[in-house]
C-alpha positions, 0 to 999 in steps of 0.5 A: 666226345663232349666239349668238356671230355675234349678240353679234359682230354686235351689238358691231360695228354698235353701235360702228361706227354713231356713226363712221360717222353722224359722216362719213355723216349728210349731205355734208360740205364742202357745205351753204352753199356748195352754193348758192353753187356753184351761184349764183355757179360755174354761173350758175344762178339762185336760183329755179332752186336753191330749183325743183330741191331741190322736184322733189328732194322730188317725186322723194322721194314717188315713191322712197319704196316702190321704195326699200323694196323695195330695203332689203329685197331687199338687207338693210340692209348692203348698201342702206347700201353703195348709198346711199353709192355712189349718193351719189359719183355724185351728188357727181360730176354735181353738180360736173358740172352746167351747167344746171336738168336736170343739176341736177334729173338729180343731185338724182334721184340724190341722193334715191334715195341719201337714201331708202335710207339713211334706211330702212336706217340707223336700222332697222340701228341698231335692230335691232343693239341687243338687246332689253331695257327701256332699247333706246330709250335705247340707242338714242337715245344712239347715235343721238345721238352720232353727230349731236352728231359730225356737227354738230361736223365739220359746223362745221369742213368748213364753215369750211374749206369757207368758204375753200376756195371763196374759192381755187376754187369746186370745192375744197369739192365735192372735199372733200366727194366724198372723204369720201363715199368715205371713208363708203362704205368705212366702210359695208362694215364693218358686219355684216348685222343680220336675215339672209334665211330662205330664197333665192327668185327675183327676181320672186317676192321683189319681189311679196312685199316690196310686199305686206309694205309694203301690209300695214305702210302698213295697221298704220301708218295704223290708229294713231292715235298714229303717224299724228299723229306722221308728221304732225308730224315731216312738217311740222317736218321740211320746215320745217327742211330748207327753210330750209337754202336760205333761211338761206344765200340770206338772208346772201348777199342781205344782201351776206356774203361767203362766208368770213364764211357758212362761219363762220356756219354752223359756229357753227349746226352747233355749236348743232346738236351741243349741243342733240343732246347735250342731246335726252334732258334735254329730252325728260326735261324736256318729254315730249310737249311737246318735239315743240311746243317744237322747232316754235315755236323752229324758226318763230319764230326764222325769223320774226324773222330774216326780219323783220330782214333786211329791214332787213339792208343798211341796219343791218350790227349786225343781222347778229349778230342774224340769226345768233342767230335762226339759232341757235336755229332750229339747236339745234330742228334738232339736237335734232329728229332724234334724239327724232324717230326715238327716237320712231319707233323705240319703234313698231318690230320687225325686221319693221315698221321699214324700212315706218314709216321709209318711210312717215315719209319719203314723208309727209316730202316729200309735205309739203316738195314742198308747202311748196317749190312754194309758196314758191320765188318768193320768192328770186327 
């Protein structure tokens, strides 16, 4: 690549990545009223919901290397472009889905699409920014941008989201199919960071690309750092993307409407979108306390909103706090995110990324798959 394709490269990636997280990050239009889509518009039962997102986590281990292998025969452009199209099909079987197995068949694909953008995603970003001493701010700052713009939109498409499915339970998922479009049209845009040095055939790059990743699990596992780091992110992570369920499923059993839960979410999305503006002064602050803080806040807060929902029904004022809880819960999620993979990234060369992203995310749903299984009975 010449000097000026690679300043070219580097200027594009880098400008376009934080529109792009802000429609792409995750599926608009959807969270909090996915569950009830698939409660109240195809009769399927909470347990059922909360078993089937558990086999998505299973699927997530398994996926993990056959999705780095992809990343790496197509490049990160390229697997960025697949995972968003992998995304409008999962999109399109969702509305579809009429039982457990259609809806196991969506959170499949669904996993698949995840996989690969989150290997391809940051490693992208890391790689477009040039070296220097201040790349991990670089890149944190991107980062983070791209997420506090996430949340922000997340807030609006929820409450629009909200309404919507008061008028038709398929209106949201429509809503949400067409900015996957939108993202997947995006995605095209972006310049391939890391080009190939030499063509070979298909079997040929396969074997070498699991050999790569062997020897990268094998770097990765010897470090004692990032090994307790892995582990940590694992376990706070599935906590956070568990009670994306249980939070919604909380408020429905408490009797809320739907308008009401699409503005509840919001006003978490924008505690989500502040805490992601503030990560860097709290990581400045904290330093290798902020992992601990961002845990306790996140269980903590869960517990308690737990504990008065118990009581929910009987005392309606208790709703609101209910909501503060969440609350706080969603500032730990907004900023986990972005000090996570800034600290991920500080272990990270264009050789090495794509397999500590992939190890993070298997050790990621190994754990969740644990911690789903164990404790899906519970909204029954």
């Amino acid at each position: 690549m010449s000097k000026d394709t690679d300043i070219q490269m580097r200027k594009r990636n880098m400008k376009l990545f934080p529109t792009y997280k802000k429609i792409a990050w995750d599926y608009l239009f959807y969270y909090s009223i996915d569950f009830l889509f698939l409660t109240q518009i195809k009769h399927i039962s909470p347990a059922d919901v909360v078993l089937a997102s558990s086999i998505k986590s299973l699927f997530g281990i398994f996926i993990q290397i056959p999705a780095n292998v992809i990343v790496e025969f197509l490049g990160r452009k390229n697997s960025i472009i697949l995972g968003n199209i992998l995304n409008c099909l999962y999109m399109v079987i969702f509305m579809m889905t009429g039982n457990l197995f259609d809806l196991i068949i969506a959170k499949f694909i669904s996993s698949l699409a995840s996989s690969i953008k989150d290997i391809a995603e940051p490693s992208l970003l890391n790689t477009s920014i040039p070296p220097s001493k201040y790349k991990s701010n670089i890149f944190a700052k991107i980062n983070a941008k791209g997420a506090s713009g996430y949340y922000i939109l997340g807030a609006i498409t929820k409450i629009i989201a909200g309404f919507l499915f008061e008028i038709n339970g398929y209106l949201p998922m429509i809503c949400s199919l067409l900015s996957l479009i939108i993202v997947t049209i995006i995605s095209i845009f972006f310049i391939e960071p890391v080009k190939k040095q030499k063509s070979i055939n298909k079997e040929t790059s396969i074997m070498e690309q699991l050999k790569d990743i062997k020897e990268g699990f094998t770097f990765i596992l010897k470090s004692e750092r990032l090994k307790a780091l892995i582990l940590s992110a694992s376990f706070i992570l599935s906590l956070l993307s568990i009670l994306v369920n249980y939070q919604t499923n909380l408020m429905q059993e408490i009797g809320t409407p739907a308008f009401l839960i699409g503005i509840i979410s919001a006003i978490l999305s924008i505690s989500s979108s502040y805490a992601s503006k503030k990560q860097d002064k709290f990581n400045s602050k904290f330093k290798n306390k902020s992992i601990i803080l961002m845990a306790l806040m996140a269980s903590i807060s869960t517990i308690i909103a737990g504990m008065l929902g118990l009581k929910a029904k009987q005392i309606p004022i208790l709703l609101l706090l209910i909501v503060l809880a969440f609350a706080i819960s969603k500032f730990a999620h907004g900023m986990y995110y972005t000090i996570m993979d800034r600290y991920f990234r500080n272990f990270t060369n264009k050789d090495i990324d794509t397999k500590i992203f992939a190890v993070k995310n298997l050790f990621v749903n190994i754990v969740s798959a644990i911690f789903r299984n164990n404790g899906f009975v519970f909204v029954e």
